[in-house]
C-alpha positions as CSV (number, residue, x, y, z in Angstrom):
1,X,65.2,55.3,-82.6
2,X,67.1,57.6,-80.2
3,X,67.5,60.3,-82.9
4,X,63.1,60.3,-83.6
5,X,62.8,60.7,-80.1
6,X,64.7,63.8,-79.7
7,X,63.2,65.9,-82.0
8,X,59.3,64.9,-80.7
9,X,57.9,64.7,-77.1
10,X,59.0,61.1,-75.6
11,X,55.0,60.6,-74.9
12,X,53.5,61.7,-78.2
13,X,55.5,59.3,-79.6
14,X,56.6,56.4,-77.7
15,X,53.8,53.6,-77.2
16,X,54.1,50.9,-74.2
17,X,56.5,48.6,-76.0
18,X,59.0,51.4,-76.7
19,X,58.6,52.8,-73.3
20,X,59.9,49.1,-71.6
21,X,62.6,48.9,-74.3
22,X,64.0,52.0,-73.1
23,X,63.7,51.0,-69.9
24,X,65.1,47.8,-69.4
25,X,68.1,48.6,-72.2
26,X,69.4,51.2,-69.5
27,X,69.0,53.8,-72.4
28,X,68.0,57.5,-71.6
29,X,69.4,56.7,-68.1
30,X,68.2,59.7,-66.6
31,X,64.4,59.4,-67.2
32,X,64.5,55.4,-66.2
33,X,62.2,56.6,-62.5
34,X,59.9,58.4,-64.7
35,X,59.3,55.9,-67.3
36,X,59.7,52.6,-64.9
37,X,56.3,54.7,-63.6
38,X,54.7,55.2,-66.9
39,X,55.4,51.3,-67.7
40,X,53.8,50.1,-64.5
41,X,50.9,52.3,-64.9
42,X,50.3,50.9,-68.5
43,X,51.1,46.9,-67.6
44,X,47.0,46.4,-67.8
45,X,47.0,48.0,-70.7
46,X,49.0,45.8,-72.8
47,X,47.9,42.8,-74.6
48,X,49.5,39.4,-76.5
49,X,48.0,39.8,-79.6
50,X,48.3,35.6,-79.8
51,X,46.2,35.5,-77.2
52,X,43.4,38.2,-77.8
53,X,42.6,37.8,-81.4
54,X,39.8,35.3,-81.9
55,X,39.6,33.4,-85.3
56,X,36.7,31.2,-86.0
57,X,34.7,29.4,-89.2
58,X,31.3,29.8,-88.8
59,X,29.0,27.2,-91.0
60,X,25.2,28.3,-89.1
61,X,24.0,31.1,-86.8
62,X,24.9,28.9,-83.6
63,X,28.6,29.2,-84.1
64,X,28.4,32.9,-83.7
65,X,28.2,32.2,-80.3
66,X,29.8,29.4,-79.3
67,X,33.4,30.0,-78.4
68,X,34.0,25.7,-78.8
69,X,35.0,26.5,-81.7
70,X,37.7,29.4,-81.7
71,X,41.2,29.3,-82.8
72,X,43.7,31.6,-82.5
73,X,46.7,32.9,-84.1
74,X,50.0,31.1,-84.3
75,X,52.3,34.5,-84.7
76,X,51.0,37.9,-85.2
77,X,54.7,39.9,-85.6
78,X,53.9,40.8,-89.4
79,X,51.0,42.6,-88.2
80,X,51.9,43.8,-85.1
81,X,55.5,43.9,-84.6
82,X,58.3,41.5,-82.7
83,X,56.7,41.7,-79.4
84,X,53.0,40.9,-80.7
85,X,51.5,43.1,-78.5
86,X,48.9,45.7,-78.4
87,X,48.8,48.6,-76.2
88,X,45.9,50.8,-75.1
89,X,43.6,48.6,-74.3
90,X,42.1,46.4,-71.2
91,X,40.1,43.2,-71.3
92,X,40.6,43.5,-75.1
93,X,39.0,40.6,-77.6
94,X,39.3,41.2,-81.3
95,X,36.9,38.7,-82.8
96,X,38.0,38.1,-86.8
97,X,35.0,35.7,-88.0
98,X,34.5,33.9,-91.5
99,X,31.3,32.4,-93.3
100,X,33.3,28.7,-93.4
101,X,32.4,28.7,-97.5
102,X,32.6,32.1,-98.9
103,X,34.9,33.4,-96.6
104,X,33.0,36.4,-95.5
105,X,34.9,38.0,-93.0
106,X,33.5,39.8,-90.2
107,X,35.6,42.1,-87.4
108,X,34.6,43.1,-84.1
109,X,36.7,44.8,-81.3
110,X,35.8,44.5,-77.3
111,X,37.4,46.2,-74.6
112,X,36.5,47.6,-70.9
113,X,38.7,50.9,-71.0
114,X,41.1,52.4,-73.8
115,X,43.7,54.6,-73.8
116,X,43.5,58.2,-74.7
117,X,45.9,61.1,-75.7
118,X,43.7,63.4,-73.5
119,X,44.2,61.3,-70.5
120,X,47.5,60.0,-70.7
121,X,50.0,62.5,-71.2
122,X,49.6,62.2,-75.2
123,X,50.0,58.5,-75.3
124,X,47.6,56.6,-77.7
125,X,46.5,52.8,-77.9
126,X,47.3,51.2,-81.3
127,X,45.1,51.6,-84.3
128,X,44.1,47.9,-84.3
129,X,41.0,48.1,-86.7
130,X,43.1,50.3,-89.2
131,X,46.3,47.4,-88.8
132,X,43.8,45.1,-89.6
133,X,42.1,46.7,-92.4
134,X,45.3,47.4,-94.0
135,X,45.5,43.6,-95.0
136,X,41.8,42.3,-95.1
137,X,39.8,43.0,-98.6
138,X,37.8,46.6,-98.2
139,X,34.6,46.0,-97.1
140,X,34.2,43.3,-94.7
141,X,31.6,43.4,-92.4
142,X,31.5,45.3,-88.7
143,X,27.9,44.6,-88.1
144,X,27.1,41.4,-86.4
145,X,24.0,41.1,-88.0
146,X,24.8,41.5,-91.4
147,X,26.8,38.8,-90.6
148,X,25.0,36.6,-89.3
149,X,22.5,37.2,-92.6
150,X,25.5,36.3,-94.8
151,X,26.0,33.0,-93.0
152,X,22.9,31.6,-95.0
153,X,24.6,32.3,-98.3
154,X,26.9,29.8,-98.0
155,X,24.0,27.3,-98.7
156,X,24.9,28.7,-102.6
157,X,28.8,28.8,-102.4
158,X,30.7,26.2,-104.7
159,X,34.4,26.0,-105.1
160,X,36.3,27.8,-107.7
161,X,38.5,25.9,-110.3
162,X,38.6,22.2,-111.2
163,X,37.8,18.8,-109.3
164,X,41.0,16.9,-109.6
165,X,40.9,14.8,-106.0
166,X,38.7,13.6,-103.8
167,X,39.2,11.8,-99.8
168,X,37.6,10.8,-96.9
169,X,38.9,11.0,-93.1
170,X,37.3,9.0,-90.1
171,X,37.7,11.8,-87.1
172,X,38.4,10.7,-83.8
173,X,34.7,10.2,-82.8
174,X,34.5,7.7,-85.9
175,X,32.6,9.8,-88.0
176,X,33.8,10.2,-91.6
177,X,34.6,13.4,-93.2
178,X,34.5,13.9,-97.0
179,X,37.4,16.6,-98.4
180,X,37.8,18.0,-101.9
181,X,41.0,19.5,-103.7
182,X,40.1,22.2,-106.5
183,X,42.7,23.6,-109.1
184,X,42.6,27.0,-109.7
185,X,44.2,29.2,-112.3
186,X,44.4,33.3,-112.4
187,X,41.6,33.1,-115.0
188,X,38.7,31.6,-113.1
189,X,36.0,34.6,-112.7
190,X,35.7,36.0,-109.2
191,X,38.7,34.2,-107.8
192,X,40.3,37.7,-106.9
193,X,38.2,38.4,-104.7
194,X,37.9,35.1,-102.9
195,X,41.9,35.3,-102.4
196,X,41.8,38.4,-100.9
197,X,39.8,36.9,-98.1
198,X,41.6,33.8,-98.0
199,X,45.4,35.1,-98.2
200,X,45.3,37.4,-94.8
201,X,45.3,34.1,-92.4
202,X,48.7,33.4,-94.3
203,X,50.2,36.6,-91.9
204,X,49.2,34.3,-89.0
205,X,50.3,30.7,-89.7
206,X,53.0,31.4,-92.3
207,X,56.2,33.1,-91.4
208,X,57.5,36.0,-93.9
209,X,54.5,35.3,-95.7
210,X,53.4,37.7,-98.4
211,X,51.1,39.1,-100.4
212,X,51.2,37.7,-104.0
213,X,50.1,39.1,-107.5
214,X,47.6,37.6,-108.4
215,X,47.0,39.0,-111.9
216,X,50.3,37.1,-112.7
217,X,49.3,34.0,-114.8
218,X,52.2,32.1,-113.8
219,X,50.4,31.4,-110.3
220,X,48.3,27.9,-109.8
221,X,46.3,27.7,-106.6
222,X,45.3,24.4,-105.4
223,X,42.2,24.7,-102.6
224,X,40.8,22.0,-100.1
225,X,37.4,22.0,-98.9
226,X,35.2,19.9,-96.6
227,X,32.3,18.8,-98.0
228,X,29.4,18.6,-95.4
229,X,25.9,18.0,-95.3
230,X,23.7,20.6,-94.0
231,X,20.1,20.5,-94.3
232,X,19.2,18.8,-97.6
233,X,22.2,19.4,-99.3
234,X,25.9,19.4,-99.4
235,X,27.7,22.6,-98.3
236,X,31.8,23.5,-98.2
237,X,34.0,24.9,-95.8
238,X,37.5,26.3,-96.6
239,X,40.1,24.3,-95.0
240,X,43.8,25.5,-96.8
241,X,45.4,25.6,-100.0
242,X,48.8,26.5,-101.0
243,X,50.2,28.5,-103.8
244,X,52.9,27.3,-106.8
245,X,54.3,29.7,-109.2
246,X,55.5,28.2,-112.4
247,X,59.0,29.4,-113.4
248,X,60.8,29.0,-116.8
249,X,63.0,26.4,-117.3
250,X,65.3,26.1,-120.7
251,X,64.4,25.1,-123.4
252,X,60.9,24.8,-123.0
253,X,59.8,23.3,-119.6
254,X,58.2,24.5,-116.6
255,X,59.6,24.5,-112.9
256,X,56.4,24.6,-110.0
257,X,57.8,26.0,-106.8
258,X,55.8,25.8,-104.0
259,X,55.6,29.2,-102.3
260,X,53.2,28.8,-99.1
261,X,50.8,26.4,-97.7
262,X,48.5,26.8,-95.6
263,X,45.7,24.6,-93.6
264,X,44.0,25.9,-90.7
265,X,44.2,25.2,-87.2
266,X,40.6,23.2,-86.7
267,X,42.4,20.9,-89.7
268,X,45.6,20.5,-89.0
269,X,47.4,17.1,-88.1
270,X,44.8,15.2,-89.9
271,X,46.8,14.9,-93.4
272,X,45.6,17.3,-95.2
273,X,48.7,18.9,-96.2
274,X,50.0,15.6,-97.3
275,X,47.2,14.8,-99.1
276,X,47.2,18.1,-101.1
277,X,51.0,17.9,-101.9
278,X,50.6,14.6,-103.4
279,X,47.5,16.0,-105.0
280,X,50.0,18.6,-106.7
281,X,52.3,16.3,-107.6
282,X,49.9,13.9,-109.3
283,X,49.0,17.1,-110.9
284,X,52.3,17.6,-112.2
285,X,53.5,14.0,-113.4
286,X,51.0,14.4,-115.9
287,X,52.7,17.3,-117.4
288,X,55.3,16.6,-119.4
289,X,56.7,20.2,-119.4
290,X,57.4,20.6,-116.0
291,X,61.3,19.5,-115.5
292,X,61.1,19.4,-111.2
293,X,59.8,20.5,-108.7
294,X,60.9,22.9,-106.4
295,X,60.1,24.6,-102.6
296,X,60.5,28.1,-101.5
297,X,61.9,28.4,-98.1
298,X,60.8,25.8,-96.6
299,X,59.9,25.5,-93.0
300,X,60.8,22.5,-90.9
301,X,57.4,21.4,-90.4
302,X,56.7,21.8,-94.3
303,X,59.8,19.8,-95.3
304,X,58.9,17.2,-92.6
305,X,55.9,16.7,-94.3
306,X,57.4,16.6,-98.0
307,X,60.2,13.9,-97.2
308,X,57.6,11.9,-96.0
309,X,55.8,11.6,-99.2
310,X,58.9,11.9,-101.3
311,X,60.1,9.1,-99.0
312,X,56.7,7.0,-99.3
313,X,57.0,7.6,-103.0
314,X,60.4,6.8,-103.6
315,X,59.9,3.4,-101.8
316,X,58.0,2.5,-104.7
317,X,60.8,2.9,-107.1
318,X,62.8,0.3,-108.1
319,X,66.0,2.3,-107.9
320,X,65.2,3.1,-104.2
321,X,65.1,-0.8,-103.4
322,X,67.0,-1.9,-100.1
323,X,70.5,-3.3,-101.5
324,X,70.2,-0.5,-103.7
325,X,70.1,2.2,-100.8
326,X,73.1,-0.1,-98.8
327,X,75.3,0.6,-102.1
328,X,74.8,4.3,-102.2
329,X,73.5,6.9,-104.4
330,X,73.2,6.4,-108.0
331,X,72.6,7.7,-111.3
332,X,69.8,5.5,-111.4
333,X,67.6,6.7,-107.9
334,X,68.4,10.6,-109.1
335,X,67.0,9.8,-112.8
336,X,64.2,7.9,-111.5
337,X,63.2,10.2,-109.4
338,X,62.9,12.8,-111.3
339,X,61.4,11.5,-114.7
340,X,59.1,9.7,-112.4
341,X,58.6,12.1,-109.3
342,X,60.0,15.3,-110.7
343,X,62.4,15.8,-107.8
344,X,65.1,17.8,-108.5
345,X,68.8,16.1,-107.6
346,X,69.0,17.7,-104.0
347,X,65.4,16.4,-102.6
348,X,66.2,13.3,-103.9
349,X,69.4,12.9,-102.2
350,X,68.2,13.5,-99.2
351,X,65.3,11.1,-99.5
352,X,68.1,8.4,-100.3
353,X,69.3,9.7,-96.7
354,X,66.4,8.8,-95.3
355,X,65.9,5.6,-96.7
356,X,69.1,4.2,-96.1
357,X,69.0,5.2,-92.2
358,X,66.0,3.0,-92.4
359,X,67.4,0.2,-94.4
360,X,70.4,0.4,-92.4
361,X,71.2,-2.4,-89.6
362,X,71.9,-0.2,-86.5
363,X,72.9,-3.5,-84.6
364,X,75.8,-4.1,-87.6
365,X,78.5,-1.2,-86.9
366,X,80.1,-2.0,-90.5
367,X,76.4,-1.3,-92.1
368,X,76.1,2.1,-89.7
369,X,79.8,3.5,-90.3
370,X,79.7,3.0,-94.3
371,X,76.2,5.3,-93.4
372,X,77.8,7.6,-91.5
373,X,80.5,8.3,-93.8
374,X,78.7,8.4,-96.6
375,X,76.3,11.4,-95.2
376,X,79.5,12.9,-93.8
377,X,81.1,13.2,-97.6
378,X,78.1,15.0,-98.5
379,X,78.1,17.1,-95.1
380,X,81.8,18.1,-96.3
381,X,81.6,19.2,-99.4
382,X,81.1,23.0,-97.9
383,X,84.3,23.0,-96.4
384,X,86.2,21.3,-99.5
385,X,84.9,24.0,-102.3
386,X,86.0,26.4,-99.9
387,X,89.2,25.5,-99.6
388,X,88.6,25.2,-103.6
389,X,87.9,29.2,-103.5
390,X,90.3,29.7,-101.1
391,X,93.2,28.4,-103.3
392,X,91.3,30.5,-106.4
393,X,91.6,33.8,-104.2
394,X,95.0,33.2,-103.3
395,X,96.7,35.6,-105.9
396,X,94.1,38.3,-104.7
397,X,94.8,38.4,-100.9
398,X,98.0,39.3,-99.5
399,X,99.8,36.0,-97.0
400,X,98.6,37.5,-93.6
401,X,94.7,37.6,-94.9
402,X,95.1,33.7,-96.5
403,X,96.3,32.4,-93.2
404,X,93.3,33.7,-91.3
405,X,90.8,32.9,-93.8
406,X,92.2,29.3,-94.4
407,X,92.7,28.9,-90.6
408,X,88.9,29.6,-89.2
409,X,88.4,26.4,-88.6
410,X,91.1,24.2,-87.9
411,X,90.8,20.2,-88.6
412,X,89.2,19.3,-84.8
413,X,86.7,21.6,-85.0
414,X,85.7,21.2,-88.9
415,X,85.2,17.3,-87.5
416,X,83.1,18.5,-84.4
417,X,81.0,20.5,-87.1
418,X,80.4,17.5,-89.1
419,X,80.2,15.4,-86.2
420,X,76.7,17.8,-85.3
421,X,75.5,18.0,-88.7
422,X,75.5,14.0,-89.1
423,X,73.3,13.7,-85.4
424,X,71.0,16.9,-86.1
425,X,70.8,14.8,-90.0
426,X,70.2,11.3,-88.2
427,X,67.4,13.1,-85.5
428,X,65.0,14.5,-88.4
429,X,65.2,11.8,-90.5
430,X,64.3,9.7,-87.6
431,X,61.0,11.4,-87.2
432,X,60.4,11.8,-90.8
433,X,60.4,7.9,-90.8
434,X,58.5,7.6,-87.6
435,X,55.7,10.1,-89.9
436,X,56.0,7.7,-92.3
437,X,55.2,4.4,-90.7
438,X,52.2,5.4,-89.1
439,X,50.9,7.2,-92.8
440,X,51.7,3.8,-94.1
């Protein structure tokens, strides 16, 4: 950074954000008056992109203008850096807008005053239309009333792919909402293009998302919809999906990983992302190619959903029975699981984790300590391959670099470790099975 802003003029190139990073880092000590001024003069002219970026799904003409029903963005740094900020502008409102069945997207950009080169000493504000553009599909709309003329439309839009579940939600005002899951493969004509208007609210509820290839046949989508009645029919609004890419496993089977899931704000905590994971994995039981199944980087609140309905599953096993879970994990539970469940070894583990805590007597210390120990054995087994490479790596490293390595963590603090693991173990479980008894 300090070498690009030597060879240009500090102004032409530094926006608002790099200006108070300078500043407050004690860097370029010399100039710190000079820009302390600059930053001051610019505070109103910076913005939290969370907070100015207005999303909404608009189902009839009214909704244009009703701001009831806005949500906004959860993160924003994959569009617009780690501070999720944009300079240049006061009083700024970018309103991103979708028909709630085809997705139309529409973008409009407010502000009371910008920032100019001319009039501030070569600074400029951000290029927030072009940032956008760079990950919305060319063409969407700018004009408001083109786009309130495409809301109509959606009176003709029906999902893409294959019906494979159905449900119905009573909201909290009693009323009961019907929801449909559609499977979706490359192949389906003009699903290209409703992706590309679909995948760019993944850059603001999914962290490191990314853009996927969608020509690649190996994807599967699987969409969920609310069907509504409007008029004299029955209309659909987009309400998440999530993406699985079938990998190769030998001899001829199928892995599914789950790569990102996504359901939108005005949807979320009402089950939908439970529903379409076990939607998927009915999907896959009756497949006999696919071996397990498998997640991508989970998130916490992702694999808080999936132990849940692991868990919930499992409990229907008869491997997974109480005295079962008192005597420990088994052959049994891990081949159960997965010719039943397709969970691979490691998911299945830790949902035998779960469901012992809960079948565990907390009141009977002999019950709780044959717990503890046995999570603890698998907490260890880290430390005890490494001492297993250790020993391998012996002949390669000379005495004074074994010592070290073999002494980073002596025996108190490779308990205190453990000691941590086992209650940060103990807490998420804990609200995994509080998820689960009120799903039940």
């Amino acid at each position: 950074m300090m070498f690009y802003l030597f060879r240009t003029s500090l102004f032409q190139i530094v926006k608002y954000s790099r200006i108070r990073e300078v500043v407050f880092s004690g860097k370029m000590a010399g100039s710190n008056v000079e820009l302390m001024i600059a930053g001051n003069k610019f505070d109103s002219y910076k913005s939290s992109a969370n907070d100015v970026i207005h999303f909404k799904l608009v189902r009839k003409e009214s909704d244009v203008i009703d701001d009831n029903n806005v949500f906004r963005p959860d993160m924003s740094h994959q569009l617009f850096g780690d501070s999720e900020s944009i300079f240049g502008y006061k009083d700024l409102r970018v309103d991103m807008y979708c028909t709630a069945g085809r997705m139309i997207t529409y973008v409009d950009i407010g502000y009371s005053d910008k920032i100019t080169p001319q009039k501030c000493d070569g600074v400029s504000a951000d290029d927030v239309l072009r940032i956008l553009a760079g990950k919305l599909q060319p063409g969407f709309l700018s004009n408001r009333d083109e786009f309130i003329a495409s809301v109509d439309k959606d009176e003709t839009f029906r999902p893409f792919g294959e019906l494979i579940h159905s449900y119905d939600i009573t909201s909290v005002n009693g009323n009961e909402k019907k929801f449909e899951v559609y499977f979706v493969s490359v192949v389906d004509a003009g699903w290209r293009d409703y992706h590309e208007r679909i995948q760019p609210f993944l850059l603001f509820y999914v962290d490191a998302a990314s853009y996927i290839d969608v020509d690649d046949d190996k994807w599967n989508y699987y969409i969920v919809y609310e069907k509504y009645r409007h008029d004299s029919g029955y209309h659909y609004a987009f309400v998440g999906y999530m993406t699985v890419y079938n990998y190769y496993a030998y001899p001829e089977r199928i892995r599914p990983r789950i790569s990102q899931m996504l359901v939108l704000p005005p949807f979320q905590r009402q089950g939908h992302g439970s529903q379409l994971l076990q939607c998927f994995y009915n999907h896959c039981y009756a497949v006999p190619e696919v071996l397990d199944i498998t997640v991508e980087d989970p998130s916490e609140g992702f694999q808080r959903m999936r132990d849940c309905v692991d868990a919930g599953n499992c409990l229907k096993l008869a491997s997974f029975s109480h005295d079962a879970l008192l005597r420990g994990f088994s052959y049994d539970m891990e081949l159960e699981a997965r010719e039943k469940l397709k969970l691979n070894r490691r998911q299945s583990r830790r949902v035998y984790e779960i469901l012992r805590l809960k079948a565990t007597d907390h009141s009977n210390g002999q019950q709780y300590k044959a717990y503890r120990l046995d999570v603890k054995r698998r907490l260890n087994v880290p430390f005890q391959k490494n001492s297993r490479d250790f020993r391998k790596l012996q002949s390669a490293l000379n005495a004074t670099e074994l010592s070290a390595t073999m002494n980073a963590f002596s025996a108190e603090q490779r308990m205190e470790i453990l000691e941590k693991q086992f209650n940060d173990c103990v807490l998420e479980y804990q609200l995994v099975l509080a998820r689960l008894s009120v799903t039940s």
